[in-house]
C-alpha positions, -999 to 999 in steps of 0.1 A, spaced: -624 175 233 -607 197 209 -579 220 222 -563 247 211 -526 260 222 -515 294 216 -482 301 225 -461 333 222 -428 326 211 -397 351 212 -386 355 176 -365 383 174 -337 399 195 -343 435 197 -312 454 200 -310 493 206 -283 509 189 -268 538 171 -277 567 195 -279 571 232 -314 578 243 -321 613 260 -331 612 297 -332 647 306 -357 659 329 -372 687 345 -383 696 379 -424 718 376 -419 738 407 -455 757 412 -441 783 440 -450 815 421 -478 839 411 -471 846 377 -462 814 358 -483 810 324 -509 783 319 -500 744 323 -516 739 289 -491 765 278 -460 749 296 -467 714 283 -475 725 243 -441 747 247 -418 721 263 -431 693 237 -428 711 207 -396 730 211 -374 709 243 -355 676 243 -370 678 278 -392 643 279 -401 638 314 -415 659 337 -412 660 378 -439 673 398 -438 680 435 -476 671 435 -510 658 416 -515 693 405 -547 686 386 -547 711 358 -511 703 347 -519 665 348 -546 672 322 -523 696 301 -499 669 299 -521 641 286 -518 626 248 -481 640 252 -463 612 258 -436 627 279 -431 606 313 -448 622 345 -435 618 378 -460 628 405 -456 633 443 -471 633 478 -461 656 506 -442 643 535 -474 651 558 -493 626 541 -466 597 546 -490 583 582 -518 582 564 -501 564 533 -500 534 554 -531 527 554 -543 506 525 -576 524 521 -563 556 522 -539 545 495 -566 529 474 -588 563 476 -557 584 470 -548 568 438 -582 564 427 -587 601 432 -551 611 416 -534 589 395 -567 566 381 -586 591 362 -555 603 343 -540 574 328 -531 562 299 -537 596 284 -514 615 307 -484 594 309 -476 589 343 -450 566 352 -437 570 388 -452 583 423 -426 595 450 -437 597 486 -420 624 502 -387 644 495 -355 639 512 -377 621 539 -353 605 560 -326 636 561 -353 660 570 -382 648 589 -387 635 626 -386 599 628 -419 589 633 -429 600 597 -395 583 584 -405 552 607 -434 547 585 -416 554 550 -413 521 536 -445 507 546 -463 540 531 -445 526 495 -450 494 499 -492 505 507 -490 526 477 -472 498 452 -503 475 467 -528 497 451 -514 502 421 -514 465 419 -549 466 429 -558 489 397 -532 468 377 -517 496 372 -481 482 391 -460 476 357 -470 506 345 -463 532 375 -434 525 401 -429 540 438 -397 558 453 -385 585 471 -360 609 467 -327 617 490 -304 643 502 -269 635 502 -276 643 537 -285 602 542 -244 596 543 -221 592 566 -189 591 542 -188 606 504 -148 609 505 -135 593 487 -161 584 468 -153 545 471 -160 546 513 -193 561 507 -219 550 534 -251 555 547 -259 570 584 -254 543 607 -290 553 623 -304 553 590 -286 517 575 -321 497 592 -347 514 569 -327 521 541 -319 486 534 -358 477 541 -363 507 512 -337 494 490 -351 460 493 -387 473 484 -369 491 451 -349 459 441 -385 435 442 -404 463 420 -379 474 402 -378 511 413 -352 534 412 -325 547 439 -336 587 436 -309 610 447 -308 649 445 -267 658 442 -259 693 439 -222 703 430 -238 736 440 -239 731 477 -208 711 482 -184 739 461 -156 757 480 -137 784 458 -109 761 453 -132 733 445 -150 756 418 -137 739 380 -142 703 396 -176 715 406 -186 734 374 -170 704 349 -142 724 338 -106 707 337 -88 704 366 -62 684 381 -87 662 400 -97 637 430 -78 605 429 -91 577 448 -66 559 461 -90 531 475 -107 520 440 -79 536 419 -100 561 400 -97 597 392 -127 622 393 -123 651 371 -157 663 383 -179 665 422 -210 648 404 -196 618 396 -179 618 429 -213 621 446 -230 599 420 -206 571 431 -206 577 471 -240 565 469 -235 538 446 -208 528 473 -235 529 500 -259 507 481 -231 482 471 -223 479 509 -256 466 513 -256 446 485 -283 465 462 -259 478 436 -283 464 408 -309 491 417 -309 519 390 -295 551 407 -319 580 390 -306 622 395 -342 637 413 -325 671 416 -298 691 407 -287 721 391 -275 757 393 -287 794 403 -291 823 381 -290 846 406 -277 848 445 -279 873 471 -251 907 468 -218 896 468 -224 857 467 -196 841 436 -201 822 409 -245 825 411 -249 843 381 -265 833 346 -230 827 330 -224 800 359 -259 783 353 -254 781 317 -221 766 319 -232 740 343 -264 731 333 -250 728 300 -223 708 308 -244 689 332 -270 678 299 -240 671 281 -219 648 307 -250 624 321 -262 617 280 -227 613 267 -232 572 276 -194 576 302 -213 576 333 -188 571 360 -158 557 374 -178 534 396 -205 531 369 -191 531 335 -208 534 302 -243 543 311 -265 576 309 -283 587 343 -321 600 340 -314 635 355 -342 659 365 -328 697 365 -344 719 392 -359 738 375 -384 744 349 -397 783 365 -377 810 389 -405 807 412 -410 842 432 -428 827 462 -404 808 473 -388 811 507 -349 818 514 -322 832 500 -319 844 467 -311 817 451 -341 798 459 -361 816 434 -338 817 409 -331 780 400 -351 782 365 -345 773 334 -371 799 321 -391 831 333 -424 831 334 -432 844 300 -414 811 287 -382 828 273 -349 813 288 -332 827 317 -300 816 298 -287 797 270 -288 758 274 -288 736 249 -324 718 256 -341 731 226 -350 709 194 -328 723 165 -356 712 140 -386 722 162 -398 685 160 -422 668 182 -424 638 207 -458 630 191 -469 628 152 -471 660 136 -504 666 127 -515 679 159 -546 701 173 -535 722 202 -570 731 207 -586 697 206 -556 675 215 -568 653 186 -554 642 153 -567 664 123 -570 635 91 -552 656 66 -567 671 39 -552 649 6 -539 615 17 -504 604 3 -513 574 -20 -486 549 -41 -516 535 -60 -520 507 -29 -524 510 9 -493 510 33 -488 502 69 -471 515 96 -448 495 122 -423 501 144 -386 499 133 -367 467 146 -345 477 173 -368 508 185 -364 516 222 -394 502 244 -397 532 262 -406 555 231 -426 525 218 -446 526 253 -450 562 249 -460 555 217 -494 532 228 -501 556 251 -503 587 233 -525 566 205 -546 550 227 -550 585 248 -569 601 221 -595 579 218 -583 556 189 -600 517 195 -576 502 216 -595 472 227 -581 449 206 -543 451 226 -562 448 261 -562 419 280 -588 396 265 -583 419 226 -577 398 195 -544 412 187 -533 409 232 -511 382 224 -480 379 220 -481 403 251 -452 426 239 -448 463 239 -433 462 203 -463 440 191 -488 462 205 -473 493 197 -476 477 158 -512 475 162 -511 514 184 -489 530 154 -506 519 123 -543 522 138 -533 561 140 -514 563 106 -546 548 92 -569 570 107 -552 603 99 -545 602 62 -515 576 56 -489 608 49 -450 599 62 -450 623 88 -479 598 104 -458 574 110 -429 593 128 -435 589 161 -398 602 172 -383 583 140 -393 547 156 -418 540 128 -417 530 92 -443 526 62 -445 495 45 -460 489 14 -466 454 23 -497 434 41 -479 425 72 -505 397 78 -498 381 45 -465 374 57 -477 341 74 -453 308 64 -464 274 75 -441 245 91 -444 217 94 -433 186 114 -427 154 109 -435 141 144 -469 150 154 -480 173 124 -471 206 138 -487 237 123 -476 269 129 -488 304 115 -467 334 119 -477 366 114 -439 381 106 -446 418 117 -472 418 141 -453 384 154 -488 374 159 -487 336 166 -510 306 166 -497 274 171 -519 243 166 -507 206 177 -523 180 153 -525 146 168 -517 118 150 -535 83 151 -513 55 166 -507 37 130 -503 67 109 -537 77 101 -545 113 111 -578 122 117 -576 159 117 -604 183 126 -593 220 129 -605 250 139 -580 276 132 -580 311 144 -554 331 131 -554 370 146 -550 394 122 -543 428 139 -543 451 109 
């Protein structure tokens, strides 16, 4: 019986360095009457934001579909009144069959939250049934193998503790320590994120104001972990860090669902005016991407969601309520914040078709006398790569061969398939540079990557091995020898070639 072994072996470290990857987000709030056209909202925020994810408070169809072939991250939502039902499996099943499985890959959706501020707001027999609803939920993702891809949480008030001062003795609610340990032990296992919406907004006093609004001041010392805070979001940030380490889940990423800053407040009400939002906001963008993070949790950047993308009209309350937005509804800012691209550059390749959402092969292909390839750079983030295959593979390009069961599936790697993902569209659209952008993580070669294969060999056993040095493609074939030397070899060798 002949056999064949193909292993995937790691060859390369990949290291991401030089800048500090943006994770600012946005929160789509839909509570208004006159807000333009998700097709609109999703060309706009593409082609002229740093703004690359995108938090809805639902499965709003329509803007699901705008979004798709855009690469930027999705977060969808269910309501709190549909928490019950959640825990039933088949309801789970049909729900994301209905929302989330006829939008993927195109529309890059990478996280579902069940409820908002759940256990701070609601009665407890919908809280009661929290985590079982995510765990239901994560079950049927895995059931449309869709579980690596998409992850589960639910966001929280600061309402959930007991203690934020200092930051250091933060806790949980002693009523609430049962099921939030049960939820932080779901997040730890599927490797979900601790969602939190912190608003310096709320918790401001006027003498509190500058530490609130990032501005210097003399500060909040500590005196239990040592540490100064020169600012209330990093004091917030690291009362619930504080809670999570009491329970022993510090590892779990700590993500910013909601915050941010009004434009506009009811007569009379201080420091809600557009000067206000634009300071914090921009100070806000400026302070989670900077790579400090906090006294608690040094040298790391915090995915952070502003709230929000629209002033939404509708909305109940005071004033303020409706005047959260970044923009109006005609698109032009409320205020100046530094979220827009200074080169008007895209997440995807440039040759785009608004109308068709398709790439347009240019009209004379960029030639050096040869044919070039496009792979990733070494050291490109994962996450970009990701978005990468998606946004490839979401307009229809073959994408068979990186499947499960595909030629070119193995080695099983986001960076190998996004090789395959990022020169399969830079072949099909004309070979020019700007083809093989994709948010500066590409580069054109001029060189076959697949005649890059070296052979070694073994002296014990007769070990051949093939590498394919960009695709890291790899076949390894074991050649038995006979017991006095003589090697009676018959091979069959398949070697994947990708490109």
């Amino acid at each position: 019986m002949e056999k064949t072994f193909i292993y995937t072996l790691v060859l390369v470290s990949f290291l991401i360095q030089g800048v500090v990857e943006g994770n600012i987000g946005v929160n789509y709030g839909t509570v208004a009457d006159n807000l333009p056209p998700p097709s609109q909202v999703a060309r706009f925020l593409l082609d002229n934001t740093i703004i690359n994810r995108v938090k809805l408070y639902d499965t709003n169809q329509e803007i699901l579909k705008a979004f798709a072939h855009m690469g930027i991250e999705i977060t969808v939502a269910v309501p709190n009144n549909l928490i019950p039902h959640l825990a039933s499996l088949k309801f789970s099943q049909q729900w994301v069959k209905t929302n989330i499985v006829p939008h993927v890959p195109a529309t890059n959706i990478v996280r579902i939250l069940v409820g908002n501020e759940v256990i701070s707001t609601t009665d407890h027999s919908i809280a009661s049934r929290l985590v079982l609803a995510l765990q239901t939920l994560h079950v049927a993702l895995v059931g449309e193998d869709l579980d690596r891809r998409i992850k589960v949480s639910t966001p929280h008030s600061l309402g959930i503790l007991s203690s934020s001062s200092p930051p250091s003795s933060g806790r949980f609610k002693q009523e609430n320590v049962a099921l939030i340990k049960q939820l932080l032990g779901f997040l730890q296992a599927t490797g979900s994120p601790f969602m939190i919406n912190p608003y310096p907004f709320f918790g401001y006093s006027g003498d509190t104001l500058d530490y609130a609004m990032f501005r210097p001041n003399s500060g909040v010392f500590d005196e239990m972990s040592d540490h100064k805070y020169t600012n209330m979001l990093d004091a917030q940030l690291d009362a619930t860090y504080s809670a999570m380490k009491q329970l022993g889940f510090e590892d779990v990423e700590l993500v910013i669902a909601e915050t941010g800053w009004p434009s506009k407040g009811d007569p009379g009400q201080a420091h809600v005016d557009t000067e206000s939002a634009s300071e914090f906001n921009g100070k806000l963008i400026k302070h989670v991407m900077s790579g400090l993070g906090t006294p608690l949790m040094p040298n790391k950047t915090f995915e952070t969601y502003i709230f929000a993308l629209f002033n939404e009209n509708l909305k109940p309350g005071p004033t303020s309520e409706r005047n959260f937005g970044l923009f109006k509804p005609d698109m032009t800012p409320v205020y100046h914040v530094d979220i827009f691209r200074h080169n008007g550059g895209s997440t995807s390749p440039t040759n785009w078709n608004p109308d068709r959402g398709v790439p347009v092969r240019s009209p004379v292909p960029k030639t050096n006398g040869g044919k070039t390839w496009c792979i990733p750079k070494t050291g490109a983030s994962e996450k970009i790569l990701q978005a990468n295959i998606d946004y490839v593979c979401g307009l229809g390009l073959d994408c068979q061969p990186i499947l499960e069961g595909g030629r070119c599936f193995y080695p099983n790697s986001v960076h190998a398939h996004a090789a395959y993902a990022m020169n399969a569209y830079y072949q099909a659209t004309g070979r020019h540079e700007y083809d093989c952008d994709f948010r500066g993580t590409g580069f054109i070669t001029p060189s076959n990557p697949n005649a890059n294969i070296r052979a070694k060999y073994k002296e014990e056993g007769l070990h051949v091995v093939f590498y394919n040095m960009s695709n890291f493609n790899i076949a390894l074939v074991k050649v038995c020898c006979a017991r006095y030397g003589i090697c009676l070899v018959i091979l069959i060798i398949k070697i994947f070639l990708c490109h």
